[in-house]
N, C-alpha and C positions, 0 to 999 in steps of 0.2 A: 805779549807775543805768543806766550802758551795758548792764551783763548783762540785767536786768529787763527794757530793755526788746527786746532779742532774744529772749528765754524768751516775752515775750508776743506777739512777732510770729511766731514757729513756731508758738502755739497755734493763731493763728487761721490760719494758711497751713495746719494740719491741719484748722477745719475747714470750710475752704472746696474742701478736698479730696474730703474726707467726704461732700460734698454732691453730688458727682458719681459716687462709687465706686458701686456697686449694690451693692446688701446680699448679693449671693450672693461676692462678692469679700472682704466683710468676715469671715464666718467661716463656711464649708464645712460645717463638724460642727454649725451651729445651726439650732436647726428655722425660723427664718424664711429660712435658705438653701435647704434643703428645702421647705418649703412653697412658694418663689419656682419650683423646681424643678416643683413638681407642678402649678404653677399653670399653668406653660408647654408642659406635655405635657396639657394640657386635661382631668387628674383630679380635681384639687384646685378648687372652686367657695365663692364665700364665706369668712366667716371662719374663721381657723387656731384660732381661741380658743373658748373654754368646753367643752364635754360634746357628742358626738356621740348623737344618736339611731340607733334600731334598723333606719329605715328609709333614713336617711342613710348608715348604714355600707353596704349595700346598693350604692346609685348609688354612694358610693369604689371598691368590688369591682368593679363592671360596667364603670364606667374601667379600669379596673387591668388586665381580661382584654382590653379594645380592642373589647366587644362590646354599647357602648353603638347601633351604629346597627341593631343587629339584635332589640332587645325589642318595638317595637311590637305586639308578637302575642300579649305575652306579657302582656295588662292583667289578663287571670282570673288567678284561682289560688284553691286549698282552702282559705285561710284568711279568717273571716266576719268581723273587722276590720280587714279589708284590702280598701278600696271603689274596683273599678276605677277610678273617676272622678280616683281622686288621682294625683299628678305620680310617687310613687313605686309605684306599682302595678307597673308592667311590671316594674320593678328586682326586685320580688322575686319576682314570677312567673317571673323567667330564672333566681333566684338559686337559686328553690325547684326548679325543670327540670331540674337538673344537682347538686342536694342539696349546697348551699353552705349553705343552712339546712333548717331541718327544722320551728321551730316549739316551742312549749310542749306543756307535755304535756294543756292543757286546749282547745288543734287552735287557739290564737290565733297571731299574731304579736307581738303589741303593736308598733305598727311607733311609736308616737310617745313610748314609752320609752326611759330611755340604754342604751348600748348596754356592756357590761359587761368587761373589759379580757380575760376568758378567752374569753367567749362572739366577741368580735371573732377574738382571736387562732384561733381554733379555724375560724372561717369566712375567715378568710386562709389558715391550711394546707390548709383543702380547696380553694381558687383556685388551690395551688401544686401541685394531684395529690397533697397527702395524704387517704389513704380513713379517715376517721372510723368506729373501732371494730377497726380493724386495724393500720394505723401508728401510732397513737394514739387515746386516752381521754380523758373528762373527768378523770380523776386526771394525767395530765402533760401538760395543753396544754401549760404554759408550759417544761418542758423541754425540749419537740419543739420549740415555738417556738425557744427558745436553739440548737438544735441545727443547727435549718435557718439560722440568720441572722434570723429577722425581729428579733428584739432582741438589743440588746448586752450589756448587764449579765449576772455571770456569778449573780448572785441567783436567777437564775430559773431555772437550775438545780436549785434545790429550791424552789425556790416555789411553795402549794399555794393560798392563801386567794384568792378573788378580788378584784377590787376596781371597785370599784361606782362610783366617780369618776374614770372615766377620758375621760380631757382629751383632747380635738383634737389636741393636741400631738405625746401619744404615738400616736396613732393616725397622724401625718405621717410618723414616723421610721419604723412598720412600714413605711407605703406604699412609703416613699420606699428600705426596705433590700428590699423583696421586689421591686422593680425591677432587683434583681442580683444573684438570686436564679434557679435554675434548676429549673423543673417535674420535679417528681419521677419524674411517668411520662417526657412528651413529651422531655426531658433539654436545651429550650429556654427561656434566660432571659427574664425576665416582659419585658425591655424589647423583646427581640427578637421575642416574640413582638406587641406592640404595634406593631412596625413591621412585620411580616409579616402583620396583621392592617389595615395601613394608618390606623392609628388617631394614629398617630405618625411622623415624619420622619426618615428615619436621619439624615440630616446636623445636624437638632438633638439628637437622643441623642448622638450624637456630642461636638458641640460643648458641652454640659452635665457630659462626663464621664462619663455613664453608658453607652455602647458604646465601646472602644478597638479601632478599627478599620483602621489604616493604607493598608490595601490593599482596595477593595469587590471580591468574589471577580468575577471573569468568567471568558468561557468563552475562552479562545486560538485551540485548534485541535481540530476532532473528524476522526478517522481510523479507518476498520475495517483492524485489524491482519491478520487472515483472517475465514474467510466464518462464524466463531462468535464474534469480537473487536470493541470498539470499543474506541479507547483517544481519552479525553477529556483534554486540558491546559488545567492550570487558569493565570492568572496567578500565585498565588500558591499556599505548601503547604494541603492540605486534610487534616483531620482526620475526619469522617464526613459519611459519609450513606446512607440506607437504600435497598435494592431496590424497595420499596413505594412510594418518592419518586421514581425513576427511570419514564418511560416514552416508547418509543423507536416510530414508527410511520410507514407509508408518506406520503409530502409530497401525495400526491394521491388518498390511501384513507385516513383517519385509524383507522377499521376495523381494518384491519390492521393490527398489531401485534408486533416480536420479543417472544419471553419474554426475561426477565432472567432466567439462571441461576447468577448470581453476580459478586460486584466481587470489587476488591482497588486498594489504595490505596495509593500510593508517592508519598510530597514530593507535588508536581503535578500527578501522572498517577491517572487513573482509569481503569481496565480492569474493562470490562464486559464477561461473556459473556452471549452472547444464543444464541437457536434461531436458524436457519440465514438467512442473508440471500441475497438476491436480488442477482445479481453487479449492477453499473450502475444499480442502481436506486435513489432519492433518496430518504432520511430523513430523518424530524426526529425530533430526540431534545428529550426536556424534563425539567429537573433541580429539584427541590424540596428547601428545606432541606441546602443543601451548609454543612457544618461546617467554617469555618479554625480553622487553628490558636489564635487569638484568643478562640476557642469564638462565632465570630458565626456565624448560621445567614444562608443569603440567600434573597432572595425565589426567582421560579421565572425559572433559565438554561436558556435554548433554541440549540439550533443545528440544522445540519444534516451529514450526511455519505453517502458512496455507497458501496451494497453492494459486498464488497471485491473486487476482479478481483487473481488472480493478479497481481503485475510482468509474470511471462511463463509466460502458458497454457502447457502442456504436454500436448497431445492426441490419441492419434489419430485423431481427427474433424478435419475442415477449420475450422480457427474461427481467429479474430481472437486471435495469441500475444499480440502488445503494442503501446506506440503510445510514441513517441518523438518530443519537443518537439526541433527542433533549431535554430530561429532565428526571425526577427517572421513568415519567411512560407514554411517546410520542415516539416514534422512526416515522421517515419520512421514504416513501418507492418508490423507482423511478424506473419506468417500461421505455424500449426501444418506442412503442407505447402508441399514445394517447390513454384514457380510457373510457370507459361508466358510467356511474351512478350505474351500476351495482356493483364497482370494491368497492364502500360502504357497501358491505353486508360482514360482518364479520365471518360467514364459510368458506370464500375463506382461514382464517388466521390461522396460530395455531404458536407457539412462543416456542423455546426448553431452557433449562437450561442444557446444556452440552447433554445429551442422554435420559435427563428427560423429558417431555411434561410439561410445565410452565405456559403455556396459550394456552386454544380450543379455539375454535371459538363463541364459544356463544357469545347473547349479553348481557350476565353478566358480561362478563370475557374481551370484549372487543368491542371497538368504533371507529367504521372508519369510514374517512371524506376526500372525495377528497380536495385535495388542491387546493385553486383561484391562488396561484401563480403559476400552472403547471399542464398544462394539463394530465403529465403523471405522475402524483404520488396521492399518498394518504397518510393521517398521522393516525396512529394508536395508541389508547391508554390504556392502560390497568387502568381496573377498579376494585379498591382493592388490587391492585398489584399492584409492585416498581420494576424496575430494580437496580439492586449492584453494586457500582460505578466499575469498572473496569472487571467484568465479563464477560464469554464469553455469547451469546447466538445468536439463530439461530430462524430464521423468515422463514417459511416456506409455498409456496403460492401454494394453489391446481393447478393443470392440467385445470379443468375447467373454470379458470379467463379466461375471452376472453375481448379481446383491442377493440379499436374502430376501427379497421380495421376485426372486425368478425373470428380475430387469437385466440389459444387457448394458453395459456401459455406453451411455450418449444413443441410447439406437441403435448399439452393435457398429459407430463410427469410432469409438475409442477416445482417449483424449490425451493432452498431457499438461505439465504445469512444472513453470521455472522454479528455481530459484539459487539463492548464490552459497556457494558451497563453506563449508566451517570446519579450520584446521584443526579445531579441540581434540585431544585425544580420549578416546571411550574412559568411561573407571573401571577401575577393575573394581571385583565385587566385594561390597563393605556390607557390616550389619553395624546400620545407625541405631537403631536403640531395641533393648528388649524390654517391654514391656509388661509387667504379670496385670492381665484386666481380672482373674479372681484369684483365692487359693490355687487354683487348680488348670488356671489357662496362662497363656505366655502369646501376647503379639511381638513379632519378631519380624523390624522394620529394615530392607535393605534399600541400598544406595542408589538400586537399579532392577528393574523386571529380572525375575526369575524363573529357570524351567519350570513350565507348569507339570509336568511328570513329574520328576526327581524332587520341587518342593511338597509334594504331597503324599511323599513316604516319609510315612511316620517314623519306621526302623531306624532312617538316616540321622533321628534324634536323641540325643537323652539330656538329663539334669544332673549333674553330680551337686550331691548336698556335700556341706563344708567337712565330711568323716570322710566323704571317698565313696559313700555308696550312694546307687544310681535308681535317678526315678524314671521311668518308663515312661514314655509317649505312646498312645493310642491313639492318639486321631491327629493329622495335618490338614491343614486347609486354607488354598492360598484367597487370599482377599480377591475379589472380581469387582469390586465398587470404590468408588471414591478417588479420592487422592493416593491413597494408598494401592488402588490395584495393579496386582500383577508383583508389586512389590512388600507386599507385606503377606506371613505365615501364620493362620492362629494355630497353638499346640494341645491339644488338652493330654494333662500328667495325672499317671495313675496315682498320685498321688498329694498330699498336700504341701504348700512352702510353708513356711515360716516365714513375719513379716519382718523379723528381728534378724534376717542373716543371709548371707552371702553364698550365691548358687553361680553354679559355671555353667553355662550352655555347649552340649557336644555336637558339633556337624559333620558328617560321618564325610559326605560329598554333594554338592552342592553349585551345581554351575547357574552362569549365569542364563540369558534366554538365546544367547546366540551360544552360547558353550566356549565365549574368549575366556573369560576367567572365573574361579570357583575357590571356595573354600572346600578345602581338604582337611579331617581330621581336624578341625578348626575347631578354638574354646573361645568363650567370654564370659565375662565377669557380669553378674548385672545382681540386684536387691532382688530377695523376695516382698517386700512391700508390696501394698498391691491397695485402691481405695475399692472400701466398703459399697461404696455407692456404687459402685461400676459391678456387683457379684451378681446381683440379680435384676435378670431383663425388667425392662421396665415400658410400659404405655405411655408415649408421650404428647398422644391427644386421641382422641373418639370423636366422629361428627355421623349426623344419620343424613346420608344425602337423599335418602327417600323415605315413607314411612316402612319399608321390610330390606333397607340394605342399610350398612354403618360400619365407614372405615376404620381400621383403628393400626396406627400408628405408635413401629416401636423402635427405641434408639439402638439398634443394631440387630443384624441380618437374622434371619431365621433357617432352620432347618428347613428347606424347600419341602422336605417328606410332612415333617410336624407340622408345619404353617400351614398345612390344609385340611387335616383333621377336628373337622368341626366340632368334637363332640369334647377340643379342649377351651373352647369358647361357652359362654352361656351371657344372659343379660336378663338382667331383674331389675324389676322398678324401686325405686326409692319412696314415689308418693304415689304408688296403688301398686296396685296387684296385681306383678308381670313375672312371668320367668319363661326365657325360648333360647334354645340350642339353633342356632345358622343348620339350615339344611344343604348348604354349601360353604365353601370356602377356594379363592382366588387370592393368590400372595402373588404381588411383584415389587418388584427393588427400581425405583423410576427416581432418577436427578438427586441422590443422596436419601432418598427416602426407603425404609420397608417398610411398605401397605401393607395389610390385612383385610381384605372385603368379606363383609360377614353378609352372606343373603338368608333373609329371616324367612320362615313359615307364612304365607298368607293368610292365616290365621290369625297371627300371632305380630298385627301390625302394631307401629308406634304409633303416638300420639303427640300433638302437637306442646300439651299442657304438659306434656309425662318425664320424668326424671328419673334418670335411668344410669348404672351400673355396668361394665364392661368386666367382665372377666376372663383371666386369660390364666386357664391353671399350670402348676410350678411346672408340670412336664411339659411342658411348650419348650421343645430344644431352641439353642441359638447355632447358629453356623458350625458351630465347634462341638455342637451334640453336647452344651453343657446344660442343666435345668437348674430350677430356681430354690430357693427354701420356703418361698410362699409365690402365691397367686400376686399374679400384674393384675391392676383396676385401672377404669379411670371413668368419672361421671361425664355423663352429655347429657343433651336434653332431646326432644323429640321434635319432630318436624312435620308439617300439614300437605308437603309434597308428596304427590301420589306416585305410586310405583309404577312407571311407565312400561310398556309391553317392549320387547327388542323390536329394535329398531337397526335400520341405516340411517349414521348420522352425517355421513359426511362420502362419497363417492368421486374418485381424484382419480383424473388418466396418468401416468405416470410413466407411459412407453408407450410407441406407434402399435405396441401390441396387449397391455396389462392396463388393469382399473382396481385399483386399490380402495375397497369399501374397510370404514372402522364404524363399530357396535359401539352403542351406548349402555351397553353391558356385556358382561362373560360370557360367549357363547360356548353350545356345546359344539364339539368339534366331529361331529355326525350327525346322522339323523337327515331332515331337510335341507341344514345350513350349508351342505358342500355338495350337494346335487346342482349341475347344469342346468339341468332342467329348471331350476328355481330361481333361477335370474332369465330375463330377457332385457337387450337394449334396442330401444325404438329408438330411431330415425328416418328421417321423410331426405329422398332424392327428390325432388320435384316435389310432383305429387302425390309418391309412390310412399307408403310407409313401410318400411324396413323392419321386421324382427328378428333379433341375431341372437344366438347364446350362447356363453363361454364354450370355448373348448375345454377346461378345469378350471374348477377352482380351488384353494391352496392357501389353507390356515395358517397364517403366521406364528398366530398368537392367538388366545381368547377373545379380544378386540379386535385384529387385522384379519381379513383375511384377503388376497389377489385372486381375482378374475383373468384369465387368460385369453385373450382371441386372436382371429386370424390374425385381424389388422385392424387400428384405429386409426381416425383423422383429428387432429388438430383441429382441424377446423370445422369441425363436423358437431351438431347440434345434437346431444344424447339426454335419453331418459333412461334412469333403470329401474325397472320392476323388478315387485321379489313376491312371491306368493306365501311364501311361511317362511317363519323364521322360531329359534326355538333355546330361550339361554340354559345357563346349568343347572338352574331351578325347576327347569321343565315349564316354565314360563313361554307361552306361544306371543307370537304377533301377528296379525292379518297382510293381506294383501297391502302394497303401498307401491308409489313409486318417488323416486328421487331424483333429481337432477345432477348430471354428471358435470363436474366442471374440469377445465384441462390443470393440472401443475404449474406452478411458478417455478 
């Protein structure tokens, strides 16, 4: 009795369950789960039971492609029993538009006839992009059918006869299987294309089972790799999508347009090439049909991205190299040419927040400082103002900036350059290490550029040895090279350390380069240790790049004053009989190096066979005016290269106005070499030869010097003549002429 009546209470606890389930829970595979399906994607209308009509299959199909809100137009059509006035008219004037049907062969429809299980199947494969009479025939609908998915059974396979009682039923399970089913042309499934068609919700295809979509694709990040690249990151992997679905155009010309000249598709990334972009300039790109890996297609992704600017221009034109975020209110700014002192005066600047003006140039608003580590930049700060981490903004540098080659910024058009702003907050100012490089010197490394004034008094210094009494600083001297400049101080002490003991460094005051923050009255602890190897300057190669000139190379800076007194150089042979003092001397500090150029006596040439001696005696100061306890050496050997007369080696237009020649040696900076009169530039207008001469010209350097004139062209064919030319050896050259070439 007990069993009974447990057996009867689970009956009914199932079906009181039952009553609740929804029939699409109860079984998947039956057609009233389907039909619940179709009902809810808005295809399926009325009963799922009896015998479909001809004009009913019609309105199923116009569902099914998602282009029910688009027939209104379509009420005519060539068939004379088919009366615009009826509810199915337009269905099969869209269906007949696009040759879904075609008709009897006596020009009817019969649209209030059933509809025939071949005749359906056949106007479903042409919904799915098969062409009737070429992928298939009236002799294998139902093959092709089988083939594609619309039915399951493997009968139909060969199944040839029609059948003329075909039910509701089966007509739900085609619908419902060509919903996951992919268009033969377009190679997008029926369902996807109903939700790209807006006809359907991705989040209920979804949730129905019919799209497995995990991940909805978006855009991450768009980037131009170079000026013929965009490279797009998607969230997720992407499997296709076409050039014809891509289109990429200016954000304030929709007009304008890059070509697409090809993708290529990796995991996430999409690399587009395009025809040439405009450096700085704002795109929008817009994505159609991007294929994941899941085979979902997406609606249309849009972003935008900027024509791509070099990291760092490289030009010999004056233009804008680069632009460097460096805290919420510093951005670094790097020009193609070196700069003047000029390129500090804070009018040249003005600073945008998208199309907004963010920062003018006062100097309230803002504080520029060339940088000791580079000759070609300056850092800019904004005063009161912060830039927003990740924002865009735009730096924009008058026309008027002129380089230290006497160039105007872009041709006196000016320029500017983005980039995205960085919340870090500045440091205040640290001393990372002291260093002692002899007894007698101290590098003294901070965290950040330092006033170049206030670090180079000496007073501001002293040493307290471990009793309390104090060694004097004579000489300061902030580093200008390397990694280190701008930020690092050499010290020379009147006195000597001790490697065995513990010294405090005193810094009387000491600001940073913008003057936020400064060590006042400020100590440190640091060793006097100090290595042996580092007390005296040392030669770390000699080479004779002709037989009367020979570089020589030393591992840290020179007294600019010493490093040119020849008469602490000399070089004697090792395997004959030489001894010559340079009857000049040219020192420069280039890419971490300090040269030495020793130009010899014409007399007193080298030899190819000859082994030879460098000397470089103790009083050779270094930077810090310290000297040595012996003579720097170092052996080379001789060379069969004859000592060329000055020359122009190289003649570069470099502005609609300036021509930049550089020497293949030191020149002097008078004499012949800076007379007008001693250049002339030939060019032919027609016929006509043209002889034009600087308005000045304007030594940069020992090596550079600029030409000035009215106006040049681009496009214009130049020779430059020079009549004499004269280096620092009193070394002449003859007449010559060069060919001018324009800047890259």
């Amino acid at each position: 009795m007990k069993r009974k009546t447990l057996i009867s209470l689970a009956i009914v606890i199932s079906m009181v369950i039952a009553l609740f389930v929804p029939i699409s829970a109860a079984n998947e595979d039956s057609v009233e789960y389907k039909a619940e399906v179709l009902s809810k994607l808005g295809i399926l209308r009325g009963s799922p039971e009896g015998q479909l009509l001809r004009s009913e299959a019609t309105a199923f199909l116009v569902r099914m492609m998602g282009k029910e809100s688009i027939i209104g137009s379509y009420i005519t059509n060539r068939f004379p029993d088919v009366d615009p006035s009826e509810w199915y008219a337009p269905y099969i004037g869209y269906c007949t538009s696009i040759g879904i049907i075609t008709g009897f062969e006596d020009g009817t429809f019969r649209p209030k006839d059933n509809i025939s299980e071949k005749q359906f199947l056949k106007m479903a494969l042409v919904c799915l992009g098969y062409t009737y009479g070429e992928d298939f025939d009236w002799t294998n609908v139902y093959r092709t059918a089988y083939e594609a998915g619309l039915v399951d059974d493997i009968s139909y396979a060969t199944k040839t006869a029609d059948n003329n009682k075909y039910e509701r039923a089966e007509v739900i399970k085609v619908i419902y299987n060509a919903l996951k089913i992919e268009n033969k042309k377009t190679k997008i499934k029926t369902i996807q294309m109903l939700i790209n068609e807006n006809a359907v919700d991705k989040d209920l295809a979804v949730s129905l089972g019919l799209l497995t979509d995990t991940v909805s694709t978006a855009i991450e990040s768009i980037a131009a790799t170079d000026s013929y690249s965009v490279k797009v990151l998607f969230n997720e992997e992407i499997k296709e999508i076409r050039e014809r679905d891509i289109l990429i155009f200016e954000k304030n010309n929709a007009a304008n347009r890059l070509e697409i000249t090809g993708i290529t598709i990796n995991g996430k990334e999409l690399l587009i090439s395009t025809s040439a972009q405009t450096k700085d300039l704002e795109y929008t790109i817009a994505l159609d049909n991007v294929v994941d890996i899941e085979n979902n297609r997406s609606n249309t992704l849009s972003g935008s991205f900027t024509g791509f600017r070099s990291p760092e221009l490289k030009s010999d034109f004056f233009r804008i190299s680069k632009v460097e975020p460096v805290s919420r209110d510093v951005v670094n700014l790097y020009f193609t040419h070196p700069l003047t002192d000029n390129s500090a005066i804070p009018t040249y600047y003005k600073i945008y927040k998208g199309d907004a003006l963010f920062a003018d140039g006062s100097t309230k608003v803002l504080t520029v400082k060339r940088l000791a580590a580079a000759n070609n930049a300056v850092s800019v700060k904004l005063n009161g103002l912060v830039f927003n981490e990740g924002e865009k903004y735009t730096i924009s540098v008058s026309g008027d900036f002129t380089s230290l080659y006497t160039v105007k910024l872009n041709d006196g058009k000016g320029e500017s350059i983005s980039f995205t702003g960085k919340s870090a907050d500045s440091e205040s100012l640290e001393i990372k290490a002291i260093v002692p490089m002899s007894s007698t010197t101290l590098e003294v490394v901070f965290n950040r550029e330092v006033d170049p004034v206030f670090s180079q008094k000496f007073l501001n210094y002293s040493v307290i040895r471990p009793d309390d009494s104090v060694i004097d600083v004579n000489k300061a001297v902030l580093v200008t090279t390397g990694d280190k400049a701008g930020k690092a101080v050499r010290l020379t002490l009147t006195a000597s350390l001790e490697s065995t003991k513990y010294y405090k460094l005193k810094i009387e005051y000491l600001p940073d380069v913008y003057r936020e923050s400064a060590l006042e009255s400020y100590t440190c602890n640091f060793y006097g240790a100090y290595s042996t190897n580092q007390s005296d300057l040392k030669v770390t190669f000699a080479s004779a790049s002709d037989r009367s000139t020979v570089y020589v190379y030393f591992d840290r800076p020179l007294n600019p004053q010493t490093a040119t007194i020849n008469v602490y150089y000399y070089i004697y042979g090792l395997n004959l009989s030489y001894v010559a003092t340079p009857v000049k001397v040219a020192y420069e500090e280039k890419s971490g190096y300090y040269i030495s150029k020793l130009y010899l006596p014409n007399d007193y040439q080298l030899v190819q066979s000859g082994k030879y001696n460098v000397i470089v005696l103790s009083s050779m100061q270094d930077v810090n005016g310290n000297i040595s306890a012996k003579d720097a050496e170092y052996t080379f050997y001789g060379t069969s290269a004859e000592t060329p007369s000055p020359q122009i080696t190289d003649a570069t237009i470099i502005s609609n106005d300036t021509i930049r020649i550089t020497f293949n040696r030191d020149m002097t900076l008078g004499n012949q070499n800076i007379l007008t009169g001693n250049y002339t530039l030939v060019y032919k207008i027609g016929e006509l030869t043209v002889n034009k001469q600087p308005i000045s010209v304007i030594p940069v350097n020992t090596t550079t010097f600029v030409l000035k004139f009215d106006t040049l062209q681009y496009d214009m064919s130049y020779n430059l003549q020079y009549t004499s030319l004269e280096d620092i050896t009193g070394r002449k050259g003859a007449n010559n002429t060069i060919t001018v070439k324009v800047g890259k």
